[in-house]
C-alpha positions in Angstrom: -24.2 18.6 6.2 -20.7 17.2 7.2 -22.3 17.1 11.0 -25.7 15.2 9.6 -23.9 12.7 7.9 -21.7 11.6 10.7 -24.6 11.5 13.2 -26.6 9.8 10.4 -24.8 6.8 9.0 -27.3 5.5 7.4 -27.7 8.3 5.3 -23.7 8.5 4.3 -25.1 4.7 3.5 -27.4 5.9 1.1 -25.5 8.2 -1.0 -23.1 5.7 -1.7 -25.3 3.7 -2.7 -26.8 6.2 -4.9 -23.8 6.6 -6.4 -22.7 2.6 -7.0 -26.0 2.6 -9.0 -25.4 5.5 -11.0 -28.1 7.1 -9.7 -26.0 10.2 -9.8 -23.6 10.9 -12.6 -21.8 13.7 -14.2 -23.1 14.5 -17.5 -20.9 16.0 -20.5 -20.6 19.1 -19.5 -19.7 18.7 -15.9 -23.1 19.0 -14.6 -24.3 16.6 -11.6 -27.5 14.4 -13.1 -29.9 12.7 -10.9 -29.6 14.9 -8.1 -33.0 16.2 -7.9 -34.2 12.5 -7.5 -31.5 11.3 -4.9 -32.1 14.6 -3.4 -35.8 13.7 -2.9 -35.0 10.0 -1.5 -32.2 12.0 0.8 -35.0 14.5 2.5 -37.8 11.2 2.8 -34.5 9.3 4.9 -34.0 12.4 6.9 -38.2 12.6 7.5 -37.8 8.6 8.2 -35.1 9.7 10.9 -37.1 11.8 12.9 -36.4 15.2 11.6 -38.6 17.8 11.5 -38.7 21.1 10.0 -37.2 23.2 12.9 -33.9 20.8 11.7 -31.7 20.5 9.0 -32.0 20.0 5.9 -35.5 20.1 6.7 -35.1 23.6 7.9 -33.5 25.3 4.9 -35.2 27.3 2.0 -33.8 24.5 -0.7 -33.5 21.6 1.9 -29.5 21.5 1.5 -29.2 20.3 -2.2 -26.6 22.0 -2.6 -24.6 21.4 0.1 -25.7 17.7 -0.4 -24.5 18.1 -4.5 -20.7 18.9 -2.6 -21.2 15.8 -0.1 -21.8 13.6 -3.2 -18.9 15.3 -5.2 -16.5 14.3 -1.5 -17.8 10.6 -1.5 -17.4 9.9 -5.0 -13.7 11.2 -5.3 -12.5 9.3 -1.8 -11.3 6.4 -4.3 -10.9 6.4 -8.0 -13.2 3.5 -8.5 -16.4 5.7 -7.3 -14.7 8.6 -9.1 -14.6 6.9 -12.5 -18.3 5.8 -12.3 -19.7 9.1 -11.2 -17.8 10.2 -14.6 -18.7 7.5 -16.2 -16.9 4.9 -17.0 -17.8 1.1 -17.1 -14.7 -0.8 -16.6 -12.3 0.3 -13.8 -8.6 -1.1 -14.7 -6.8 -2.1 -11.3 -4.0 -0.7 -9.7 -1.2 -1.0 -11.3 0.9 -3.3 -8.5 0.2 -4.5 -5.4 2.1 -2.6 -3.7 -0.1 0.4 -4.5 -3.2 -1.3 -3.4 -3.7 1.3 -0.5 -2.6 3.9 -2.6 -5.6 5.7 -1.6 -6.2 4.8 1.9 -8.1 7.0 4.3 -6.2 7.6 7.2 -8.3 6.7 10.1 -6.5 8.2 13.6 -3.8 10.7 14.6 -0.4 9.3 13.4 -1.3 6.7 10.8 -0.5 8.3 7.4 1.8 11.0 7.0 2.9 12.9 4.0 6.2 14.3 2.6 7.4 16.6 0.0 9.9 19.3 -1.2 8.9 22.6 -2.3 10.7 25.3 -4.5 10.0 28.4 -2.4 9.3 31.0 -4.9 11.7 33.7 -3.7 15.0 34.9 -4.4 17.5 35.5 -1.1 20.3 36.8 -0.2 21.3 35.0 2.7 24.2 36.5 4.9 26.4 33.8 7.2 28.8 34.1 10.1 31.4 31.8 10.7 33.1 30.2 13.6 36.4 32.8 13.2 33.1 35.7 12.8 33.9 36.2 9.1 30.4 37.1 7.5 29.7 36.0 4.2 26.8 36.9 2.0 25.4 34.1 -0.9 23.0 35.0 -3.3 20.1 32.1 -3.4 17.3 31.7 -6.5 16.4 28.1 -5.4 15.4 27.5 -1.9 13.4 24.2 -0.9 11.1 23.7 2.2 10.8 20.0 3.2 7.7 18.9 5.1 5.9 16.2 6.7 2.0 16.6 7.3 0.1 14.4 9.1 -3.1 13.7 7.2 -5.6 12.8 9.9 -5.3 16.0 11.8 -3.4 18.5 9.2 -0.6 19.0 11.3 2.7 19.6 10.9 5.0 17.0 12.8 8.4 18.3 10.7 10.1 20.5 8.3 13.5 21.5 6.9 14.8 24.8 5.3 17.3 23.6 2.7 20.0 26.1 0.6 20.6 24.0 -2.6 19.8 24.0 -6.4 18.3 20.6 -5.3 17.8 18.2 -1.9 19.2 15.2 -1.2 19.1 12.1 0.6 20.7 13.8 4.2 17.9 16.7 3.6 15.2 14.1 4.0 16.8 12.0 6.8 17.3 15.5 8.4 13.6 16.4 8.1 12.6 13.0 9.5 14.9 13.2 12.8 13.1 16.6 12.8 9.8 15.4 13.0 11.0 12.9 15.6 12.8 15.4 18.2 10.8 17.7 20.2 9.5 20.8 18.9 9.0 24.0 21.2 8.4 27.6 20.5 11.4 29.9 20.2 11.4 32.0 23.8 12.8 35.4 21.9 12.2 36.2 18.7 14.8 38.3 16.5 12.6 39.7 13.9 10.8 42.9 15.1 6.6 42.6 15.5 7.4 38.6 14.5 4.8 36.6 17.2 3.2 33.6 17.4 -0.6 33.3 17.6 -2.2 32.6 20.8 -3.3 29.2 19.4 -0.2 28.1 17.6 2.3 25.8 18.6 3.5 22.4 18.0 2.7 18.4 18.9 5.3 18.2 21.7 4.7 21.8 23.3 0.5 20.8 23.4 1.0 17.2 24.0 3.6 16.5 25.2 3.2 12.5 25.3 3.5 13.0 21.8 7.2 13.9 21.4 9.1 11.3 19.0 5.7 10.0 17.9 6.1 7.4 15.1 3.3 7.2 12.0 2.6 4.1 10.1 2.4 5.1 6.8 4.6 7.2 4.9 3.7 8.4 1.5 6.1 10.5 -0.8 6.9 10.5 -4.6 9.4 8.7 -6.7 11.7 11.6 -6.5 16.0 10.0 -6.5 16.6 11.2 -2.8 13.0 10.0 -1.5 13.9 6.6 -2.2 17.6 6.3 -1.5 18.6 3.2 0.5 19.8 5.1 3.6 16.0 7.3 3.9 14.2 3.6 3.3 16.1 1.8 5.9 15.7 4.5 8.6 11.7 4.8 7.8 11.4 1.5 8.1 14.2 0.0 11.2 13.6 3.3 13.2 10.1 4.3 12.8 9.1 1.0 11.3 6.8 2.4 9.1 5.3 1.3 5.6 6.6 3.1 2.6 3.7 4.2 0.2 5.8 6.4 -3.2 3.9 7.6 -6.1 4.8 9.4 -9.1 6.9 12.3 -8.9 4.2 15.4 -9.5 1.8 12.9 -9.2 -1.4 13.7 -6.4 0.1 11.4 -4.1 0.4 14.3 -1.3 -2.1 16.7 -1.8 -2.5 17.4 1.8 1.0 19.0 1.8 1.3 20.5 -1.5 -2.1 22.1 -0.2 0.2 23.2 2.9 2.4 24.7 0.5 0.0 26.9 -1.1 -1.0 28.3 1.8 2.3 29.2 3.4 3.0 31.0 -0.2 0.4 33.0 0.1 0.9 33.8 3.4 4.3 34.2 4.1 6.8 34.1 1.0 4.5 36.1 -1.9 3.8 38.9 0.5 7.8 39.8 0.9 10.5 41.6 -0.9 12.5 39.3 -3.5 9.6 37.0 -3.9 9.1 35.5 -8.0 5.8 34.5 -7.8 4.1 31.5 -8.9 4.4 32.0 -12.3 5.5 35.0 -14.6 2.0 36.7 -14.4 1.5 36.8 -10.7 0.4 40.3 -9.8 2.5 39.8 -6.1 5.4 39.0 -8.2 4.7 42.8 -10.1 4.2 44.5 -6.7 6.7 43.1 -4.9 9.8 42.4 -7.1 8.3 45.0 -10.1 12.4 44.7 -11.7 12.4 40.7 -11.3 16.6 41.0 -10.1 15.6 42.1 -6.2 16.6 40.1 -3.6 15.7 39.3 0.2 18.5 40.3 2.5 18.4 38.1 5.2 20.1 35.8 7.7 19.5 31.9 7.4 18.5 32.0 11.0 15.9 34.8 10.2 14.8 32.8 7.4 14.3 29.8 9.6 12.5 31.9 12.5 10.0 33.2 9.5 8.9 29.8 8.6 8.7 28.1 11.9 6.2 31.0 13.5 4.3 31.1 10.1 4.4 26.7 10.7 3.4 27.2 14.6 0.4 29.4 13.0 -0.4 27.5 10.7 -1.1 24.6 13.5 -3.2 27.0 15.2 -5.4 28.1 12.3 -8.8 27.0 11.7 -9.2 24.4 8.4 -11.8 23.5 6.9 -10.9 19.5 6.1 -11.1 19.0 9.8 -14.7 20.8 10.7 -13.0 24.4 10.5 -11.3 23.6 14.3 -7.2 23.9 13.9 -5.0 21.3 13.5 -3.4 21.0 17.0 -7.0 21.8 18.6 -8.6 18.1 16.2 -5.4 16.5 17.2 -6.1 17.2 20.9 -9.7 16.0 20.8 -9.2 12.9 19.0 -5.8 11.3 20.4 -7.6 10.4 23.7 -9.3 7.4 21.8 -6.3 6.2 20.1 -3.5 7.4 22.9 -2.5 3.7 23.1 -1.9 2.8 19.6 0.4 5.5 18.9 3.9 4.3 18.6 6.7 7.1 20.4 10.1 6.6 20.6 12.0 5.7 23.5 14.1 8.5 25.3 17.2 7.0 25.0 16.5 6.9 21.2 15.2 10.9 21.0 18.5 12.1 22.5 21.0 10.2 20.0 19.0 10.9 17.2 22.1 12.1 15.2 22.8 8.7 15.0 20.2 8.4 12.7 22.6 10.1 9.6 24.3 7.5 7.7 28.2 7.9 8.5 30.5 8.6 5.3 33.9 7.5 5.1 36.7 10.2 4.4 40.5 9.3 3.5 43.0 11.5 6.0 45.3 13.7 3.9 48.5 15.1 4.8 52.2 14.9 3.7 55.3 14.5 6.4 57.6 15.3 3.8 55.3 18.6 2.6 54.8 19.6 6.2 51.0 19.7 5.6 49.3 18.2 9.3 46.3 15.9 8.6 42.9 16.7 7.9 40.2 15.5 5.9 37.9 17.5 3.2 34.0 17.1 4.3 30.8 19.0 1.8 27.8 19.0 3.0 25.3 20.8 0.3 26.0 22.1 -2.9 26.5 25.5 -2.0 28.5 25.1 1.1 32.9 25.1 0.9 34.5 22.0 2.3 35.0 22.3 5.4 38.6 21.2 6.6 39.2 19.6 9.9 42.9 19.6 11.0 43.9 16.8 13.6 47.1 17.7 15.7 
């Protein structure tokens, strides 16, 4: 049906149509109404066509009603106008500010609307770190957040960050965007024993790479304190020089990514030791963690080389949104007709991306009279100690 309707427009035309009218509606108990009769106007368009009965819908036992009932329920809900009819209603309020005009705006090419959100991890660590001096130190973690950025066009994943804290912060999401702005390249040993990437996974860069540093022009996120802090809006928008599109926090302003998030839970973090579940009644959270008090023992960098092979998958994984191809295979087909509008970084700019951190100012401490040499006290993270650099 998908494939019909894009060779077709004029029947895409027609639906919508239907539906402005009302032709179509859902009744009071969630049932589609009129479908029968747009069905019937849908199969004379297709006869008008050309088609025959060797092709589809012609071809099917039913003629593809039902699979036309799900292609009216897609074009209805693309905006919340054509939403609120099909239910409906008779007078749709407008948005509530301008600046949330294209709240709902259908990304149209590679690199024109990306989203990003945080993600509790529903799993309890106990993450081991080694020092500079090669002290190791073991932490006990219940909240662990994975940060990513999706592009919506082709499903993607252009950046990510593992963060250690009861909550992220404005330097988690700057990190995550230099992230998505620096190349990306599979790891050439892996740690973890029978740990491998799929034969189709991978990253932008490492498939395309013309790609690396690849800026988007949309950016959609929710209200959250450390989304919107002054330092994360003035990178987004004097570095990438993209326009800022936030929503309410929990809201469906990403559902692309929280959809992303699902599916790494389910695939990764539910199916090992220490994991909570998604909620108390989860039957993974009874197998796997039967006590509730057990804890993953690993190392941060195993925990980081888990979720960049099960992100590199994930690329190379066939998805249904995009005509069941994966997301690096779509992205690969259509860039070639949009190569020249994609905005990329200059090379200069890729290297010194650390530049990109806003700078913090620090008072020296130290005593002559005490005998205690300068330094200055630096914390990065809520769960990390200050670290003390001594100047001689």
């Amino acid at each position: 049906m998908t494939a019909l309707l894009e060779r077709h427009e004029s029947l895409g035309v027609l639906l919508r149509y239907q539906i402005a009218k009302r032709e179509v509606y859902i009744g009071a108990r969630g049932q589609l109404c009129g479908l029968h009769d747009v069905h019937s106007k849908f199969v004379s368009a297709c006869r008008e066509l050309g088609l025959t009965s060797k092709d589809y819908p012609l071809s099917q036992e039913r003629q593809g009603i039902r699979s036309l009932a799900k292609a009216i329920h897609e074009l209805a809900t693309q905006n919340f106008a054509d939403a609120a009819r099909l239910a409906g209603a008779q007078h749709i309020s407008p948005p509530w500010s301008d600046r949330d005009k294209n709240a709902l705006t259908i990304a149209r090419k590679p690199f024109d609307i990306v989203e990003f959100d945080g993600h509790k991890i529903d799993i309890r660590l106990h993450v081991r770190f080694t020092d500079e001096a090669g002290l190791v130190e073991d932490i006990y973690i219940d909240r662990v957040w994975l940060l990513v950025i999706i592009d919506v066009y082709s499903r993607v994943i252009v950046g990510w960050n593992v963060v250690l804290s009861p909550e992220y912060n404005r330097h988690d999401v700057i990190r995550t965007i230099q992230q998505a702005l620096s190349p990306q390249r599979k790891c050439a040993k892996l740690s973890i024993p029978g740990l491998s990437y799929s034969v189709s996974g991978g990253f932008v860069g490492e498939v395309m790479p013309f790609l690396d540093g690849a800026c988007w022009e949309h950016f959609r996120l929710d209200n959250a304190r450390a989304n919107l802090a002054t330092d994360t809006i003035s990178l987004l928008a004097s570095v990438v020089g993209c326009l800022v599109e936030a929503g309410p926090v929990r809201g469906h302003r990403a559902p692309f990514v929280r959809r992303f998030f699902g599916t790494l839970e389910s695939t990764l973090f539910h199916r090992l030791e220490g994991s909570t579940g998604a909620n108390t009644g989860d039957i993974r959270r009874r197998l796997m963690n039967p006590k509730g008090k057990e804890s993953l023992p690993i190392s941060f960098d195993e925990l980081l080389e888990l979720t960049q092979v099960c992100i590199a998958n994930y690329n190379g994984t066939a998805h249904a949104g995009i005509g069941s191809r994966t997301p690096l295979e779509f992205l690969a087909r259509t860039i070639e007709f949009h190569r020249d509008t994609v905005r990329v970084l200059s090379e200069p700019f890729r290297r010194q991306l650390c530049i990109l951190q806003p700078s913090q100012l620090r008072t020296v401490m130290g005593s002559l009279q005490r005998g205690v040499r300068p330094y200055i006290e630096f914390v990065w993270g809520a769960l990390l100690k200050p670290t003390i650099a001594t100047s001689h």
